[in-house]
GUPADREN-471168 format. One record per residue (C-alpha): y negated, x, z. Coordinates in nm, 3 decimals. Layout:
Y|X|Z .
...
REM end
This chain:
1.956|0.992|-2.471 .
1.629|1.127|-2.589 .
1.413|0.788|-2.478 .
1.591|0.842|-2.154 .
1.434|1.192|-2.120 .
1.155|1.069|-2.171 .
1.154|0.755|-1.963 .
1.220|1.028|-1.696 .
0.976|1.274|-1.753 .
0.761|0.987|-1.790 .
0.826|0.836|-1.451 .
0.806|1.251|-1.283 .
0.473|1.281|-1.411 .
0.308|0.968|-1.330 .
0.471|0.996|-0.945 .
0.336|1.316|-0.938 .
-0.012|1.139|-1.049 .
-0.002|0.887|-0.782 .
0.088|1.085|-0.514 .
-0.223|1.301|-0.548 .
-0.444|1.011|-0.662 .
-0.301|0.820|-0.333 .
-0.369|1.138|-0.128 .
-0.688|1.132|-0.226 .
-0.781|0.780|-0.169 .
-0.663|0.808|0.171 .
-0.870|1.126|0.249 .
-1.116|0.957|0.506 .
-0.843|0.902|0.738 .
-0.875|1.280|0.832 .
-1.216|1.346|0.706 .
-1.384|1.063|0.840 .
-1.296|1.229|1.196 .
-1.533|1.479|1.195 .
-1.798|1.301|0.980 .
-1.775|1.070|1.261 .
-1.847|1.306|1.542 .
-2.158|1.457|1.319 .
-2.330|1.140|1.211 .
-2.268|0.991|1.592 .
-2.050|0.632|1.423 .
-1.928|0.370|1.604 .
-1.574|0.237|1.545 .
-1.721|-0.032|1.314 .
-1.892|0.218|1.113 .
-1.588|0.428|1.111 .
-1.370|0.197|0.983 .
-1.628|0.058|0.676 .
-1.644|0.460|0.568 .
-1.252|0.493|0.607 .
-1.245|0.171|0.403 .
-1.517|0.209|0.104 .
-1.263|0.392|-0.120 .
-0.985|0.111|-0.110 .
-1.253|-0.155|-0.177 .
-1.377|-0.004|-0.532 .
-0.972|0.143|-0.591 .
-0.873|-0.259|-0.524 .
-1.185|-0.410|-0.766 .
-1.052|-0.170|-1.020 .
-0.709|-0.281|-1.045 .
-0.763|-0.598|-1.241 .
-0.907|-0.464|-1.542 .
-0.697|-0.139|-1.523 .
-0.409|-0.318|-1.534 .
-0.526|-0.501|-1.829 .
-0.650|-0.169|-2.036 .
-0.310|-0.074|-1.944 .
-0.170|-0.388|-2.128 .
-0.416|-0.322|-2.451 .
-0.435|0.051|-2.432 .
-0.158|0.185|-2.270 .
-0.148|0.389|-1.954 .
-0.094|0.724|-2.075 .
-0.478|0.738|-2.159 .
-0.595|0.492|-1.883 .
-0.443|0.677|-1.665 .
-0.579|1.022|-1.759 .
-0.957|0.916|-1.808 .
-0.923|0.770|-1.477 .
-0.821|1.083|-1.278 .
-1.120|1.259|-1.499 .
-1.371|1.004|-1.359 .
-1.296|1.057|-0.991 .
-1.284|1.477|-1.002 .
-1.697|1.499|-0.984 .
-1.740|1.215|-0.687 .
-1.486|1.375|-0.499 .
-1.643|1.755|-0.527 .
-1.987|1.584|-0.427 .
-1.832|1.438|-0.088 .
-1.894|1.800|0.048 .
-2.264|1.804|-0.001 .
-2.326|1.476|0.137 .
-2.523|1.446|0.430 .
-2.608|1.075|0.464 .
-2.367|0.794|0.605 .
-2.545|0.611|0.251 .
-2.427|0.872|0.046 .
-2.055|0.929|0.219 .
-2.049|0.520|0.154 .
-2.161|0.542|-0.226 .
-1.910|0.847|-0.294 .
-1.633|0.662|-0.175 .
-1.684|0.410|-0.424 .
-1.640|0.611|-0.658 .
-1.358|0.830|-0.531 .
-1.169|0.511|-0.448 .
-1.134|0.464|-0.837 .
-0.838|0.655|-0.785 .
-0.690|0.378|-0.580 .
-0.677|0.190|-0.897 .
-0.418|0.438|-1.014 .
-0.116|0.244|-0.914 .
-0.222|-0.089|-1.135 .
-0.249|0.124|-1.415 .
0.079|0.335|-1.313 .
0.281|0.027|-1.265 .
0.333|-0.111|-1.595 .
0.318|0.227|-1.750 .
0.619|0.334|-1.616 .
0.805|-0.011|-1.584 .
0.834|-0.058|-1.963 .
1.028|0.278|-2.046 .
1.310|0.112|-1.836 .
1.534|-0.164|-1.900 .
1.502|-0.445|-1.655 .
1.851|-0.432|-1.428 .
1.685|-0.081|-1.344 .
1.326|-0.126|-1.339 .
1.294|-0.224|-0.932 .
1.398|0.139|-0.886 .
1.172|0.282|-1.149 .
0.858|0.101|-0.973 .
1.000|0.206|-0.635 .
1.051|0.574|-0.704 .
0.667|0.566|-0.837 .
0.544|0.336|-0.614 .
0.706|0.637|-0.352 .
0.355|0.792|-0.452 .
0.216|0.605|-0.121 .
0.363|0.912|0.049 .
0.033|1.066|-0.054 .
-0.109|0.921|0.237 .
0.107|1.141|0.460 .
0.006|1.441|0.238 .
-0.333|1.426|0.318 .
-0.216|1.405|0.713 .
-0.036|1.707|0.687 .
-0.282|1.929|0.447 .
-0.610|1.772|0.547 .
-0.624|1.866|0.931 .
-0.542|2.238|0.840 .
-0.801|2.271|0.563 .
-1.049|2.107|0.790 .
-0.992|2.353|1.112 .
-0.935|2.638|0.891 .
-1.252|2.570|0.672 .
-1.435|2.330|0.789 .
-1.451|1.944|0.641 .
-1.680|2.013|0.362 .
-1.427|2.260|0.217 .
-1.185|1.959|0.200 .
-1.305|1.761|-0.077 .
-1.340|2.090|-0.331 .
-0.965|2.154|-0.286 .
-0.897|1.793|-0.370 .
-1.161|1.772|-0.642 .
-0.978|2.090|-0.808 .
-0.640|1.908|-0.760 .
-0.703|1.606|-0.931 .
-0.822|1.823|-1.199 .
-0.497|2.010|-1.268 .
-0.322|1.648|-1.144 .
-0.473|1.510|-1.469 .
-0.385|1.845|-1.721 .
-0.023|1.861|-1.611 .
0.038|1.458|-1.633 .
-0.096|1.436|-2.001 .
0.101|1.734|-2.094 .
0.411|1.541|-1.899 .
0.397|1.247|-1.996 .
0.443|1.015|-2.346 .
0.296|0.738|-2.543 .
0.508|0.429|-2.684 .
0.285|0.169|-2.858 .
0.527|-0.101|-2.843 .
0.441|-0.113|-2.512 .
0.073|-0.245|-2.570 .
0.065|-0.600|-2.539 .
-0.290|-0.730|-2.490 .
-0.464|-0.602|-2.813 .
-0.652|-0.900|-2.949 .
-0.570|-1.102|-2.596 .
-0.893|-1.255|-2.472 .
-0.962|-1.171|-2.113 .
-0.937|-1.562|-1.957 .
-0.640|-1.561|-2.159 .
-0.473|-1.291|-1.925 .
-0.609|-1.436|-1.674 .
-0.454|-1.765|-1.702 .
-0.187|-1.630|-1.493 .
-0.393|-1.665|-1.216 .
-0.294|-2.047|-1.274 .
0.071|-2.002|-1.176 .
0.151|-2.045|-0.775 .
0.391|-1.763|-0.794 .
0.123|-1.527|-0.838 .
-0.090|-1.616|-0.525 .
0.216|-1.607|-0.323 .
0.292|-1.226|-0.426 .
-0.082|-1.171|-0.361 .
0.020|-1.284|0.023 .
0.292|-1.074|0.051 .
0.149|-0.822|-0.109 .
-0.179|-0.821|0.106 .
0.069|-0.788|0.393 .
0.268|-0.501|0.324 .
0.055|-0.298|0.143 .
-0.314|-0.427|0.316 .
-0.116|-0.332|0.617 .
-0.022|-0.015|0.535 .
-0.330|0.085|0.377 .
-0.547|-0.053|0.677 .
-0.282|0.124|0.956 .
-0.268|0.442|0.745 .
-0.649|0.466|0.763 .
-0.635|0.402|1.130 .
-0.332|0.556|1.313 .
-0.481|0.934|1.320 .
-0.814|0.846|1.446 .
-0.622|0.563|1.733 .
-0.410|0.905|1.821 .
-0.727|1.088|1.918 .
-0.844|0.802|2.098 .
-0.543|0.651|2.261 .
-0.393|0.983|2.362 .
-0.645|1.253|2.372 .
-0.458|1.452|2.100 .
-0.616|1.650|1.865 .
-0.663|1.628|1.470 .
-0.399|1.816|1.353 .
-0.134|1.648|1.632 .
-0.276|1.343|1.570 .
-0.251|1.328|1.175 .
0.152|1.513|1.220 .
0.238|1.208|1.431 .
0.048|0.916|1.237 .
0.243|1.068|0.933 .
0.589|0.960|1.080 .
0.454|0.587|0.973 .
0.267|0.698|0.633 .
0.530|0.926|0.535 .
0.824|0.638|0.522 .
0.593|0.377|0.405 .
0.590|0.609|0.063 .
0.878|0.816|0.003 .
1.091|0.499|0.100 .
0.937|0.258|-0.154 .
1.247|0.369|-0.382 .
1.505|0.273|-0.158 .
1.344|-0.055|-0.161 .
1.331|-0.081|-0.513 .
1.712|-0.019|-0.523 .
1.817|-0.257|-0.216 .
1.575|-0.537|-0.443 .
1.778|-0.513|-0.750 .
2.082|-0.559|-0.572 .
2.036|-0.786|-0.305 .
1.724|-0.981|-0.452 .
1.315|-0.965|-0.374 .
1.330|-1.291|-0.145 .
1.584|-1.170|0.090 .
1.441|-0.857|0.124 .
1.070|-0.941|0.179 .
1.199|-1.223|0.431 .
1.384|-0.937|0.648 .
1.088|-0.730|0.591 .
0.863|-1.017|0.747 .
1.043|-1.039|1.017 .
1.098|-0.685|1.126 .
0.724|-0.636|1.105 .
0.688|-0.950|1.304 .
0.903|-0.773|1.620 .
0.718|-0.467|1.562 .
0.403|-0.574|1.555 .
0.418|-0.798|1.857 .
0.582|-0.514|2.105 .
0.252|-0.268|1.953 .
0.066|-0.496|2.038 .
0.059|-0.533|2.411 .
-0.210|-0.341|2.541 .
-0.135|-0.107|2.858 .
-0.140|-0.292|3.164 .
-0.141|-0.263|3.496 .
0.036|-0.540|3.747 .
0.062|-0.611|4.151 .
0.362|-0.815|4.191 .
0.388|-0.940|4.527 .
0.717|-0.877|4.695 .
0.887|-0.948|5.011 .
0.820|-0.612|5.112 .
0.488|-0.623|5.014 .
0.249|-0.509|4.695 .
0.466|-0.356|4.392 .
0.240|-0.141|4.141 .
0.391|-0.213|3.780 .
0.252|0.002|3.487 .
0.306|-0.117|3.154 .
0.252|0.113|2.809 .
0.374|0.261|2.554 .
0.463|0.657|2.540 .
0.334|0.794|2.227 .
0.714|0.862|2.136 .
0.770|0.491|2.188 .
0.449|0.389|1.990 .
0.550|0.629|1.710 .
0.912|0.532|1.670 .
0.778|0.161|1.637 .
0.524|0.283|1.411 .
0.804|0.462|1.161 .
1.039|0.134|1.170 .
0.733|-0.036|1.025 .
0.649|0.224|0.749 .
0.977|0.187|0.668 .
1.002|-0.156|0.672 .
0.677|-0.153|0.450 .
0.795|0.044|0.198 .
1.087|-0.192|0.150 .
0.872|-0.465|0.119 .
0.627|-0.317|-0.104 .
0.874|-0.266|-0.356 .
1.068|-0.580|-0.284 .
0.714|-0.747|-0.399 .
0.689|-0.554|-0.721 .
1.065|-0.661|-0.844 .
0.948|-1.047|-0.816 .
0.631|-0.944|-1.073 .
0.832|-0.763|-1.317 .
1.141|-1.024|-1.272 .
0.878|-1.320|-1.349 .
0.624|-1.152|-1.561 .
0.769|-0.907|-1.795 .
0.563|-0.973|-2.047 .
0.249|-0.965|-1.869 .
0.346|-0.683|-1.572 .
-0.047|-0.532|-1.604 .
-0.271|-0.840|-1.567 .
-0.040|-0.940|-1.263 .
0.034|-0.623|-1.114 .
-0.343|-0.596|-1.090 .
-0.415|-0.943|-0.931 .
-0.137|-0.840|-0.693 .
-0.296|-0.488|-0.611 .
-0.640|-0.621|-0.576 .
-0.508|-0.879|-0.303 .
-0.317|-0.562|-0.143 .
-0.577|-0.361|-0.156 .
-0.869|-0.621|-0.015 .
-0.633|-0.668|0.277 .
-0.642|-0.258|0.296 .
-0.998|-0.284|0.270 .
-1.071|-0.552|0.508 .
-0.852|-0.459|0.817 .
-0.987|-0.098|0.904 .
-1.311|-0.293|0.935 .
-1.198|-0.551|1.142 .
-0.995|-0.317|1.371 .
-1.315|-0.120|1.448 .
-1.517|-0.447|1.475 .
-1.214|-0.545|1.754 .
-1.199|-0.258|1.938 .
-1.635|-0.262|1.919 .
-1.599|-0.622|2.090 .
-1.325|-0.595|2.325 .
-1.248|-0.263|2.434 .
-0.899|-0.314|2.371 .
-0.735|-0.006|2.088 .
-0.446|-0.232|2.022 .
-0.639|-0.534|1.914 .
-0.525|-0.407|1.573 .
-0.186|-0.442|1.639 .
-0.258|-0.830|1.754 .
-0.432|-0.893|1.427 .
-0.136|-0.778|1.236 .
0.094|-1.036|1.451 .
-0.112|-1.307|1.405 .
-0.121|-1.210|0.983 .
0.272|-1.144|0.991 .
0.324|-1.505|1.153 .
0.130|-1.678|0.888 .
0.297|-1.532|0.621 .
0.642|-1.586|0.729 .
0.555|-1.970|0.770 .
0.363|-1.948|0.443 .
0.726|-1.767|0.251 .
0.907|-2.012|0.424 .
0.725|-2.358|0.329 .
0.688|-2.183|-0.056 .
1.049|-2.141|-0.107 .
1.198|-2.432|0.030 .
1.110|-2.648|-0.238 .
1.278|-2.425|-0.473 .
1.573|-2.386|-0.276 .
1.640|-2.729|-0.266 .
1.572|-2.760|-0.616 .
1.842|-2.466|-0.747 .
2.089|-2.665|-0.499 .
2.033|-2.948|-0.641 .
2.068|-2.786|-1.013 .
2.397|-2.596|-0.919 .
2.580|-2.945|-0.775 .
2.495|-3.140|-1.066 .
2.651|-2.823|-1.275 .
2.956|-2.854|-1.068 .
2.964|-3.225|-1.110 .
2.926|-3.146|-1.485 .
3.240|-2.940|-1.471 .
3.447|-3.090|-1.212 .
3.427|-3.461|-1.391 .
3.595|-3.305|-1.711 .
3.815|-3.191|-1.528 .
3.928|-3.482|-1.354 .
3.974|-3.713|-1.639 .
4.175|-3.440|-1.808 .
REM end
């Protein structure tokens, strides 16, 4: 009962962590507004300073997750929120697009959080309920939508540059209250004495790679769309910051808090069914976002009929919560097939995995803004996210069929086993 206690308190604290960490991470999705408007950016610009935290938070992950493995994550995890308080503070004296870029290298450390929070907290559970575990702290993602809903208020209130002391004082108290929360096991550390392209052999196993697509998917995607969605609200729809970052949150907010239901529906119905749903609905999704208002003369009998196609923002936004949600699901769905396949070695590949989620993160704000620069056309993002959906259901599709005719093949030649006993009996 005690190790349960603290398997819990363990799992509180580090949530609590990642939440703030994630909100954190994600802080250019408001703040990069209004450092927009005063350094004059273009879209491309805009998305490469929305994006520079998730590419040092996804470079991180590899060797977090493996200091996790040799060290443990109680302390990995605390020095970590330590490094990131001073880069943060700085953002507010910045005055430079060079120096905005160069802090969010640094503040993206905190990105790195979740490699490191990962196996941390999926050791103190026993494996029939560690899919929850990682979903309930993977549920941290909902820090994105924390930042939607405290940023824009802080920023009208105060103005932008007061935004970055708040945060810099709470990852500060983040950090005190999860090493006075949280617990150390050694048994857990499993890399001591492991040489680095040891760990890294797993890179050698085809299992890996294909979590790293999946992964790339449903958490690039999120990353890239929660980095996007408040500024295509201004743009799209001519709302304002605080509208804009209430209604993007109805797609970051899901894509978080609902990681733990997917956790639970993957330990009882299975990671492959569930990321194969979660393909699919993503696919639908994706493909009705992305058809870019239109307008159409159909000629009639009774002459020219004026057809107007769009989407309302209600429309847009309800489409844009089914995929948080669906997101979320898969996120966690991913996770269950790492600590299924690689219980002993949940740090090195949880941070392969998170560095392929969190490239795709990187890459896509990028490319969105480098779309929309070339073609004029907001819901080129959406298209992009199709076309990356529709690869990866072919990919999970061609990747599992071997197996699947493999395991049939296994379970008739058990039942031939059994059933020729039988008969001469």
């Amino acid at each position: 009962m005690a190790n349960n206690n603290k398997a819990v308190q363990v799992l509180a604290s580090s949530t609590l962590a990642f939440t703030i960490c994630f909100a954190i991470w994600m802080m250019f999705a408001v703040l990069g507004i209004p450092i927009k408007k005063t350094l004059g950016l273009n879209e491309t610009q805009f998305g490469l300073l929305a994006a520079m935290p998730v590419l040092s938070g996804s470079l991180v992950r590899v060797p977090l997750g493996i200091w996790c493995d040799r060290y443990g994550g109680r302390i990995v995890f605390f020095l970590l929120m330590l490094a990131t308080v001073m880069p943060i503070y700085l953002i507010g004296k910045a005055s430079a697009y060079w120096q905005f870029l160069t802090l969010g290298l640094f503040v993206g450390l905190a990105g790195g959080s979740f490699s490191v929070g990962t196996p941390y907290v999926a050791r103190w559970f026993p494996k029939e309920r560690r899919g929850l575990a990682m979903g309930i702290f993977g549920a941290g993602n909902s820090g994105s939508a924390l930042t939607k809903f405290v940023a824009p208020a802080i920023i009208t209130a105060y103005g932008w540059q007061m935004l970055p002391t708040v945060y810099a004082l709470a990852m500060l108290l983040t950090a005190v209250l999860f090493w006075c929360f949280s617990a150390t096991d050694p048994g857990h550390q499993s890399g001591a004495g492991v040489p680095f392209a040891q760990q890294m052999a797993v890179l050698k196993d085809r299992r890996v790679w294909r979590y790293c697509q999946y992964y790339s998917v449903v958490f690039g995607g999120y990353v890239g769309l929660a980095l996007w969605m408040t500024k295509y609200y201004v743009a799209e729809y001519g709302f304002d910051l605080r509208l804009a970052a209430l209604l993007a949150a109805c797609f970051s907010l899901p894509g978080g808090v609902l990681r733990a239901l997917g956790g639970w529906i993957s330990d009882r119905y299975g990671a492959y069914q569930v990321t194969w749903w979660v393909m699919w609905v993503c696919w639908v999704c994706f493909f009705l976002l992305s058809y870019p208002p239109t307008s159409m003369i159909i000629k009639t009998v009774n002459g020219d009929m004026y057809l107007q196609l769009a989407l309302t923002p209600w429309m847009f936004t309800g489409l844009l919560f089914v995929v948080g949600t669906a997101m979320a699901i898969g996120k966690a769905s991913v996770f269950k097939f790492i600590g299924d396949d690689f219980s002993d070695n949940i740090g090195a590949v949880s941070g392969v995995v998170g560095l392929a989620g969190g490239l795709g993160g990187f890459v896509l704000p990028i490319m969105f803004g480098a779309l929309v620069d070339l073609t004029g056309v907001r819901s080129s993002a959406f298209m992009l996210l199709y076309g990356a959906v529709c690869v990866s259901l072919v990919w999970m599709h061609y990747s599992f069929k071997p197996e699947a005719g493999a395991m049939a093949t296994a379970d008739a030649a058990r039942a031939n086993a059994i059933a020729v006993p039988a008969a001469a009996a």
